[in-house]
C-alpha positions as CSV (number, residue, x, y, z in Angstrom):
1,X,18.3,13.9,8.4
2,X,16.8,17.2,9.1
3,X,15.5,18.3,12.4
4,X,11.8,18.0,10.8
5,X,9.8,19.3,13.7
6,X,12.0,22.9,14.2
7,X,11.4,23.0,9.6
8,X,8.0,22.6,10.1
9,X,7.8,24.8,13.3
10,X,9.7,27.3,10.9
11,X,7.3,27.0,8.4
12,X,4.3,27.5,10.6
13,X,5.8,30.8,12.3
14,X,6.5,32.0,8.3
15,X,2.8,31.7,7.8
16,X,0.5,34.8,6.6
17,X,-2.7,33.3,7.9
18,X,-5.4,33.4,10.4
19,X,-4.2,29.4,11.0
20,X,-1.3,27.0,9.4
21,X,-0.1,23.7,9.5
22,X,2.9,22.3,8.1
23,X,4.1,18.8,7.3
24,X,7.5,17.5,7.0
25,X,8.7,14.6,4.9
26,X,12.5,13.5,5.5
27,X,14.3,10.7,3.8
28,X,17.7,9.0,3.6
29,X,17.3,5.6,1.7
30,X,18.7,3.8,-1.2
31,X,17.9,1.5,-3.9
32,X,20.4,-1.2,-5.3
33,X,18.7,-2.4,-8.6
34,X,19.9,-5.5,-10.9
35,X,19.1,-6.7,-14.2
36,X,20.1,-9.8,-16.2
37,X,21.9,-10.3,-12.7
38,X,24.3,-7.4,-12.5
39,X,24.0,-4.8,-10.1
40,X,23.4,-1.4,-11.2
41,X,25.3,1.8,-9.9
42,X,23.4,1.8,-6.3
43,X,22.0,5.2,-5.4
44,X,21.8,7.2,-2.4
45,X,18.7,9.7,-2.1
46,X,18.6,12.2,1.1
47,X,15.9,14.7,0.5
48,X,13.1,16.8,2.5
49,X,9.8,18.3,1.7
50,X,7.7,20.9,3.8
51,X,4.0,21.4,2.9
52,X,2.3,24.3,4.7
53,X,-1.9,24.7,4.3
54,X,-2.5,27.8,5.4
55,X,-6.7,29.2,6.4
56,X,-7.8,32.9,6.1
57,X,-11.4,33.7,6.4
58,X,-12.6,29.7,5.6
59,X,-10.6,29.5,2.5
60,X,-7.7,27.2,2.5
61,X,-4.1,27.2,0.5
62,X,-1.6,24.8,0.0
63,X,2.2,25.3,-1.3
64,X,5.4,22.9,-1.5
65,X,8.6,23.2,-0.9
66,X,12.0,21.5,-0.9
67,X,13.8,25.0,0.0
68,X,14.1,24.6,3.7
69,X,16.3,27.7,3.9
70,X,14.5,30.8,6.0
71,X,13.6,32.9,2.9
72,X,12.8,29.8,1.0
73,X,9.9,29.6,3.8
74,X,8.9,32.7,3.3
75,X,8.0,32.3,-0.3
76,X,6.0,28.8,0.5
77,X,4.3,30.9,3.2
78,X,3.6,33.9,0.3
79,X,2.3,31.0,-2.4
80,X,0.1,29.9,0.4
81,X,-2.0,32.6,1.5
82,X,-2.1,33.2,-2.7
83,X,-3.7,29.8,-2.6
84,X,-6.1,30.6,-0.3
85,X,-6.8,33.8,-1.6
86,X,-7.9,32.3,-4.2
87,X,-9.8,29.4,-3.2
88,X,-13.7,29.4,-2.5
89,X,-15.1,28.8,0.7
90,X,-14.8,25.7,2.0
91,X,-18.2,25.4,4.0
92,X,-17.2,21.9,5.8
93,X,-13.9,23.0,6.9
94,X,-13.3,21.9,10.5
95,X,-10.1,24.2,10.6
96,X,-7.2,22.3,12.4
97,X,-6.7,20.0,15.1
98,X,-5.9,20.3,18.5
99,X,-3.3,18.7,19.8
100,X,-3.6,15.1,21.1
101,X,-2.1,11.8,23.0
102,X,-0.3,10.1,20.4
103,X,-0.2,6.3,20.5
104,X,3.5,5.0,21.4
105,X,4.0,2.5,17.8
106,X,6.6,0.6,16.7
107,X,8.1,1.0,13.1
108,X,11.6,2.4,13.6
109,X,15.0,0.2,13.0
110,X,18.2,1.5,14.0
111,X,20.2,-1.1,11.6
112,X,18.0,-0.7,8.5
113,X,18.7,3.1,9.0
114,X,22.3,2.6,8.9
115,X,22.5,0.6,6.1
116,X,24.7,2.3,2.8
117,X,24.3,2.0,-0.6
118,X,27.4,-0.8,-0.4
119,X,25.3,-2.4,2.0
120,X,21.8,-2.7,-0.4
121,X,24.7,-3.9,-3.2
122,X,25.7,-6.3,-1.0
123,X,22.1,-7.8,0.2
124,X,21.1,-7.5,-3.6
125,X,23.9,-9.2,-4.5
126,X,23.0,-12.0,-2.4
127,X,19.5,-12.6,-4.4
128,X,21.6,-12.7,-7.4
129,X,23.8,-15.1,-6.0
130,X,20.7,-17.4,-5.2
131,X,19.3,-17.9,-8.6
132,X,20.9,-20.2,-11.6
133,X,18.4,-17.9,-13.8
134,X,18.7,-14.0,-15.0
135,X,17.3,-12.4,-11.7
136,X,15.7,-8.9,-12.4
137,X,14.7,-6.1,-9.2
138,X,16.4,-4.5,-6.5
139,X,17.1,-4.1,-2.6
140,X,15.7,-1.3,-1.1
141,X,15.6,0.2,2.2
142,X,15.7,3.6,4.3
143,X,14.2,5.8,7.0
144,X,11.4,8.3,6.7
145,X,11.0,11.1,9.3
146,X,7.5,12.7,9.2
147,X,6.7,15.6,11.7
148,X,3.0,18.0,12.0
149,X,3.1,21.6,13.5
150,X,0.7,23.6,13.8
151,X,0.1,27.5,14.9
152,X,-3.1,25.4,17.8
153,X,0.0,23.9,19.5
154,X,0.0,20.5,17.7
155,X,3.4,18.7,17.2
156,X,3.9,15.4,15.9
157,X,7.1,13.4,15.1
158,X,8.1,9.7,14.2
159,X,10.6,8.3,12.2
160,X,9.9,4.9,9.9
161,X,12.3,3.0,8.8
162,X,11.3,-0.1,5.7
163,X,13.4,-2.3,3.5
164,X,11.8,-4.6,0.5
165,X,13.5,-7.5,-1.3
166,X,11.5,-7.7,-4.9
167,X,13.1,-10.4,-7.6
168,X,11.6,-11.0,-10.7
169,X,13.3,-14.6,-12.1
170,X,13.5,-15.2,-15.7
171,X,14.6,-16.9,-18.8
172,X,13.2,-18.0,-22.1
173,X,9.6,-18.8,-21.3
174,X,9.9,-18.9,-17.4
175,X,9.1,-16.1,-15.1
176,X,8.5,-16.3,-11.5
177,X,8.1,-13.8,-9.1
178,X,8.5,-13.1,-5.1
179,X,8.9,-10.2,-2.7
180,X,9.6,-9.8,1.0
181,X,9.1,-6.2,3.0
182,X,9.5,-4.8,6.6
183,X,10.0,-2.5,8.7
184,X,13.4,-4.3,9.9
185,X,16.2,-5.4,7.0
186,X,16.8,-8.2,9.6
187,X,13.9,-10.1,8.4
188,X,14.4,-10.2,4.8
189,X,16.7,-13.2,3.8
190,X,17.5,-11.8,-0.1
191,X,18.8,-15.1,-1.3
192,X,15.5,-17.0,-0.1
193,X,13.1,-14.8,-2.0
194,X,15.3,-15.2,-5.0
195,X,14.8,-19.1,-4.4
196,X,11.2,-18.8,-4.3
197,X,11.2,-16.6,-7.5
198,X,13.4,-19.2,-9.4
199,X,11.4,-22.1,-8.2
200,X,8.1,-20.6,-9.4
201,X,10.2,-20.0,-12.9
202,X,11.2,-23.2,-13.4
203,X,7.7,-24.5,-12.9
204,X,6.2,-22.1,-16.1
205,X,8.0,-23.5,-18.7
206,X,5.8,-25.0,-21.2
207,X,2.8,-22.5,-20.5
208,X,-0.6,-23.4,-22.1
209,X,-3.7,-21.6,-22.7
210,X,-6.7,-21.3,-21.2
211,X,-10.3,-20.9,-22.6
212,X,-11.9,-18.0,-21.0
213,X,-14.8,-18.6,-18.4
214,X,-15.3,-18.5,-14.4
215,X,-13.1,-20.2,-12.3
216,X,-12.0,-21.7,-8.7
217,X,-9.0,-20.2,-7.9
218,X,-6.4,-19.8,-5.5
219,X,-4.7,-15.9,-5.2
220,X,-1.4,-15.7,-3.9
221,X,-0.9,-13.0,-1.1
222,X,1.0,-11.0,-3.9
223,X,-2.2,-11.1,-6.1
224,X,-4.8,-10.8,-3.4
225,X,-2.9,-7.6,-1.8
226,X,-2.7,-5.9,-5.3
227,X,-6.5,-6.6,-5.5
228,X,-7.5,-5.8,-2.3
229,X,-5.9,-2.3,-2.5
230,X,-7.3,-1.3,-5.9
231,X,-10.5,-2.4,-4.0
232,X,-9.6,-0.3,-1.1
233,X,-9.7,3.4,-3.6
234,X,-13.1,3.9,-3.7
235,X,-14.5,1.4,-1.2
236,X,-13.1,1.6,2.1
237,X,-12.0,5.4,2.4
238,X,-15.1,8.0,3.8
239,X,-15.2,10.2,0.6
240,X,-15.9,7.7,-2.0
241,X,-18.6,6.3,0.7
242,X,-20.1,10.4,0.9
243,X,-19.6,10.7,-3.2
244,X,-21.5,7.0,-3.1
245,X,-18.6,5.9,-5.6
246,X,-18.4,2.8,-2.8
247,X,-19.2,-0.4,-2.7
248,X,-20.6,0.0,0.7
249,X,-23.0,2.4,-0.1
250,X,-26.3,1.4,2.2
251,X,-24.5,-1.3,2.7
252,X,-22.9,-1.0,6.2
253,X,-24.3,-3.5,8.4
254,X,-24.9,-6.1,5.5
255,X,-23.3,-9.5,5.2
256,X,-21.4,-8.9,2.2
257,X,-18.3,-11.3,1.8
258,X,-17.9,-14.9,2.9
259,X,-18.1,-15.1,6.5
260,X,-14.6,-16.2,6.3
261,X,-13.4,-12.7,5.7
262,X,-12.3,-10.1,8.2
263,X,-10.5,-7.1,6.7
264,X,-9.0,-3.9,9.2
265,X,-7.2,-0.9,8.2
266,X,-5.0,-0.9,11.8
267,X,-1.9,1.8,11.2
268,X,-0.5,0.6,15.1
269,X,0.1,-3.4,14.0
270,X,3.7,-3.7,14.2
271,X,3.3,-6.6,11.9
272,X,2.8,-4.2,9.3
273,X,3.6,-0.5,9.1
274,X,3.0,1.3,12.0
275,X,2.5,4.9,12.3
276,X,1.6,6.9,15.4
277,X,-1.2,9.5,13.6
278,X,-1.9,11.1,10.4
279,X,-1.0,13.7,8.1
280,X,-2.9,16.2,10.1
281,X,-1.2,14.8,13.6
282,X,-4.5,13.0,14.2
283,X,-3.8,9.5,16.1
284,X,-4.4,6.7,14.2
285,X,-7.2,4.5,15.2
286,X,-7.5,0.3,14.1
287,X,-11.1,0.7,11.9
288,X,-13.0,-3.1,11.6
289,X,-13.8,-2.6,7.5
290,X,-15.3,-6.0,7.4
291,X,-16.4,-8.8,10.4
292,X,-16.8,-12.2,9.3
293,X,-18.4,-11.0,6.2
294,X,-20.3,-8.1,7.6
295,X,-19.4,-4.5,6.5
296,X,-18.6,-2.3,9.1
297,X,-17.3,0.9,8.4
298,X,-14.8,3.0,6.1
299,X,-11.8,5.4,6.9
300,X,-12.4,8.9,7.9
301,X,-10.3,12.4,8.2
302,X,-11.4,15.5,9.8
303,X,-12.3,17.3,6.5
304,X,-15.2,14.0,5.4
305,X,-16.2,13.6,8.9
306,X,-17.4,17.3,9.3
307,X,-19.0,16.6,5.3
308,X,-21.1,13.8,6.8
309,X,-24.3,12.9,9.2
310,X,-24.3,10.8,12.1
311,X,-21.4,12.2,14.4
312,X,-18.0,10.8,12.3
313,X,-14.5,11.3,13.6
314,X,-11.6,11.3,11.5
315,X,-10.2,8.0,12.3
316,X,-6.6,9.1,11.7
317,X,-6.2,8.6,7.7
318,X,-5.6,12.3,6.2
319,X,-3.3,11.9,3.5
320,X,-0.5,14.6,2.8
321,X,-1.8,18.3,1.9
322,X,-0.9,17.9,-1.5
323,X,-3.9,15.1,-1.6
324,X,-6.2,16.2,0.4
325,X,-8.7,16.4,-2.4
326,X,-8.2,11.9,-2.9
327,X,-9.9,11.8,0.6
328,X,-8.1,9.2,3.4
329,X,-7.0,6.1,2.0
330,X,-6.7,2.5,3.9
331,X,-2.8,2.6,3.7
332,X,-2.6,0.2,7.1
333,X,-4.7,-2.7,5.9
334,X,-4.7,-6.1,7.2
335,X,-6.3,-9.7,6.4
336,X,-7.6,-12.2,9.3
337,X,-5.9,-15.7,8.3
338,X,-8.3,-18.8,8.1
339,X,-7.0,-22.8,8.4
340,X,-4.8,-23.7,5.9
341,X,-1.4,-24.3,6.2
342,X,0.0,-23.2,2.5
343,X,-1.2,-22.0,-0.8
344,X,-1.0,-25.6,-2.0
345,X,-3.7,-26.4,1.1
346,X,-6.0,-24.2,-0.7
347,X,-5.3,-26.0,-4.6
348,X,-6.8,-28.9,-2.4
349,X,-9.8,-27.3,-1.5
350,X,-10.4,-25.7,-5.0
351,X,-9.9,-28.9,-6.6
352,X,-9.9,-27.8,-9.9
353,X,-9.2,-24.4,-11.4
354,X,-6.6,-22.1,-11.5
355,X,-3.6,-20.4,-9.1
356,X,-2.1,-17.0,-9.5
357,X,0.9,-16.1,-8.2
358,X,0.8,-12.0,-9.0
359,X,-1.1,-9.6,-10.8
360,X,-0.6,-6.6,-13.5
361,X,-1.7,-3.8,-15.5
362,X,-4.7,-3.5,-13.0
363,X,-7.5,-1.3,-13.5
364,X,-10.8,-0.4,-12.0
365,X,-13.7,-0.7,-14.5
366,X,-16.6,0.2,-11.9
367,X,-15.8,1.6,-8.7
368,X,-19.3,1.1,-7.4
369,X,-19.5,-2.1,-7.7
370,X,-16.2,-3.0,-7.1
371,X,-14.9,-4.4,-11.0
372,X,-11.3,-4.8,-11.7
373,X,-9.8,-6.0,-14.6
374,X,-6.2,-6.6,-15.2
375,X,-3.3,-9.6,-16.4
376,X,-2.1,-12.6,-14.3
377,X,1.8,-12.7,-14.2
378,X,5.2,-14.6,-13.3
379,X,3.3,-17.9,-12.1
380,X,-0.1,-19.1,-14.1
381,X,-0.8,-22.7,-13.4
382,X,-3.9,-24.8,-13.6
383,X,-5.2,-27.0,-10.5
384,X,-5.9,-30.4,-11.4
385,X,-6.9,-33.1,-8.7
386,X,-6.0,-30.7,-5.8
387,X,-3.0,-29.8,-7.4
388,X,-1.1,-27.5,-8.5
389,X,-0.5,-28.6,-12.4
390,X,0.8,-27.3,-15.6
391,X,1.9,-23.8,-15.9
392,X,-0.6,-21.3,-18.0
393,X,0.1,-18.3,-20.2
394,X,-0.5,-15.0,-18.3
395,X,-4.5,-14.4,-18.4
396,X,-6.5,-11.6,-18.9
397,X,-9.5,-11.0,-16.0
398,X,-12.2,-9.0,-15.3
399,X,-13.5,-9.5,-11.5
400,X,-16.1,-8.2,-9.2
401,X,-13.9,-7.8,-5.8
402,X,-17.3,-8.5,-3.9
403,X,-18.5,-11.6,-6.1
404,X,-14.8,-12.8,-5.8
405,X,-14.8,-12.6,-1.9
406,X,-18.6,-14.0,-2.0
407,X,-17.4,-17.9,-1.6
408,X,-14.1,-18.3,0.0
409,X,-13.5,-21.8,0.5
410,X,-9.8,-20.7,2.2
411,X,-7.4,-19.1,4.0
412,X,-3.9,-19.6,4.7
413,X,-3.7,-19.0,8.3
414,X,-0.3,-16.7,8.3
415,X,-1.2,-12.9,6.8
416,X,2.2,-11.8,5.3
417,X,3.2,-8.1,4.5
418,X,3.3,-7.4,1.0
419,X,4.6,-4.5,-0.6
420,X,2.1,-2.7,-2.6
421,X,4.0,0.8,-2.3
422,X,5.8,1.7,-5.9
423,X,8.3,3.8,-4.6
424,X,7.7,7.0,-6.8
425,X,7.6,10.4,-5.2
426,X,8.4,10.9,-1.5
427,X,9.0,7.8,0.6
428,X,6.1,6.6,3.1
429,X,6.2,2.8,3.2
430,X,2.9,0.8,3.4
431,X,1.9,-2.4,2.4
432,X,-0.7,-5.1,2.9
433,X,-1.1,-7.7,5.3
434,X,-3.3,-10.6,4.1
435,X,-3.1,-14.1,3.8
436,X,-3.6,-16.3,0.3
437,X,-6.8,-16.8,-0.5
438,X,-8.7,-19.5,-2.2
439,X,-12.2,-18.0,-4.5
440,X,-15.1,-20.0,-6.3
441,X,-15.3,-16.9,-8.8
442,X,-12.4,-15.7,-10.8
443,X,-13.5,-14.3,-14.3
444,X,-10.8,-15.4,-17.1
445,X,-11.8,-13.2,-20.1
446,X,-8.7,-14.2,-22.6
447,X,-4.7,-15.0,-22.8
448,X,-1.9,-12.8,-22.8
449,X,1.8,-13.1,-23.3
450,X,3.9,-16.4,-22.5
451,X,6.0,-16.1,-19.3
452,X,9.7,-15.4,-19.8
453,X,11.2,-11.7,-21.0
């Protein structure tokens, strides 16, 4: 990869402003995708990005670039200062950062950055291998090198490294689904998610409907992370909180959720994705979202901390320059566990109702209030006795996050990583880190397709 900190120092001295910053985004990684169990062509991708944000008189610019060649700086630094020329005012600009102690993170891989395309074939040709059913998905891994300069003297530089294992198992009415991610290849066993996929598969045969209505039900970590993040948009990041599109909104301080629940955004847990600071080169700090129920606080950057009242620091969640305007996001968050031992441990203490494996087709309805409405997928089954029972069709919902996380009667006690990143557009790898979790309230609102392709 390229030297990132020298581009962006480049970038920075190429500058027509009063102030700049740059940010670097490096990648070498590959994707080994199958379908119908036959590995396609695997690819190689090695690219690099520079994003300068330059400030003249309180008006700020932004420009991209992939051109990393002198004179191909000099143009992002021209389209820049033609940004900001033409900006308005921005009256809570806190200009940029001073330099800082970075925290000293884990996240970086020496093997999973060495791995070739013959090497993702290889570990997705394992999962293949694993499954007597059509396996659908890919292996994936590679290493990200962000760096931050700025013309105040900041400089910040890590490198990431991630792999994900994602298999989608299916055959005539049977679709299962599992999904394994990290920040070292070493701890993704291929073959064993595609055993988990087929397993779930071979159980959805046979799906039945459901009559719509409100439910006990039990939410894999696949389905809670997906809901949990859509949550996460508007609710746990400092702008929707200051444009009141939160559900916290004079809420902080409230008992909320089910005292059961304790939700962080914490960017240093090496059980998840750890990063040392920010797109601005701001440290990251661990922010407690919710304590046993109580709602504590939301994520901050510089730019919505100078917006508000009361004293706010950024916490260390700027996103890139390029979406600056989406406010910080909770990209680092993380689940407390609870008691139980496995997701069947929580059929037992729903007793009767329903377990979802995964969700789809997501959408929020009200931000405010936290409503998100969506499809159950790959592994529908009711819950019978305690037990996991016949296999469903995939169900339509419509759920209040809040009212859902209102009665927990469970959680499993091991939060898992799950991949909730969709690989489009640069690479940056986060996920989630949250148990399964059994609910009183899940809103079934109709059936959709049978399982199977």
């Amino acid at each position: 990869m390229i030297d990132a900190v020298e581009t962006a120092e480049r970038a920075v001295a190429a500058a027509q402003a009063d102030e700049a910053e740059a940010v670097v985004l490096a990648e070498r990684s590959g994707f080994a995708r199958f379908a119908g169990s036959e590995v396609h062509q695997p690819t190689l991708v090695e690219d690099a990005s520079v994003m300068l944000r330059v400030a003249l008189d309180g008006k700020v610019g932004v420009a991209a670039t992939n051109d990393l060649a002198d004179e191909g700086l000099r143009r992002l630094a021209r389209r820049a200062a033609e940004s900001a020329e033409s900006a308005p005012p921005k009256e809570s600009w806190p200009g940029f950062p001073e330099p800082a102690t970075l925290p000293s993170v884990s996240g970086y891989d020496a093997e999973t950055a060495a791995l070739e395309p013959d090497d993702q074939a290889r570990l997705a040709a394992a999962a293949i291998g694993a499954s007597s059913l059509p396996v659908y998905g890919y292996f994936t891994s590679g290493a990200t090198r962000v760096a931050v300069a700025s013309s105040r003297g900041l400089r910040a530089d890590q490198t990431l490294t991630d792999a994900t294992a994602l298999v989608l198992a299916a055959g005539d009415e049977a679709s299962g689904y599992a999904e394994r991610t990290a920040w070292r290849a070493g701890e993704i066993d291929p073959a064993a998610v595609a055993r988990e996929a087929e397993e779930k598969a071979q159980r959805t045969r046979g799906a039945r409907e459901l009559e719509p209505g409100r439910y006990a039900a039990v939410l894999e970590r696949y389905a809670f992370a997906e809901l949990l993040f859509y949550f996460s948009f508007d609710s746990f990041g400092a702008l929707g909180f200051l444009e009141e599109r939160s559900y916290f909104c004079g809420r902080l301080g409230e008992r909320l959720f089910d005292p059961k629940v304790s939700i962080a955004d914490d960017g240093l847990d090496a059980a998840g994705f750890p990063k040392a600071f920010d797109f601005e080169g701001v440290p990251k700090q661990p922010v407690p979202l919710v304590e046993a129920g109580v709602a504590r606080g939301v994520v901050w950057d510089r730019e919505t901390a100078a917006r508000a009242d009361g004293g706010h620091v950024s916490t260390g969640h700027a996103p890139t320059p390029l979406e600056r305007e989406d406010g910080p996001l909770a990209l680092g968050l993380s689940v407390a566990g609870g008691e139980a031992g496995s997701p069947e441990e929580l059929a037992e203490l729903v007793g009767d109702g329903i377990y979802v494996t995964r969700l789809h087709y997501l959408s929020i309805v009200d931000p405010r209030e936290g409503v998100i409405t969506g499809m159950t997928r790959d592994g529908t089954f009711r819950i019978r006795g305690g037990k996991v029972a016949e296999p469903l069709v995939n169900l339509r919902f419509t759920v209040s996050v809040p009212e859902l996380l209102s009665e927990v009667p469970g959680l499993t006690r091991e939060p898992i990583l799950a991949n909730v990143n969709d690989f489009y557009g640069a690479r940056y790898p986060y996920g989630v880190l949250t148990p399964s979790l059994a609910t009183a309230r899940f809103n079934v609102t109709g059936i959709g397709s049978r399982p199977g392709i």
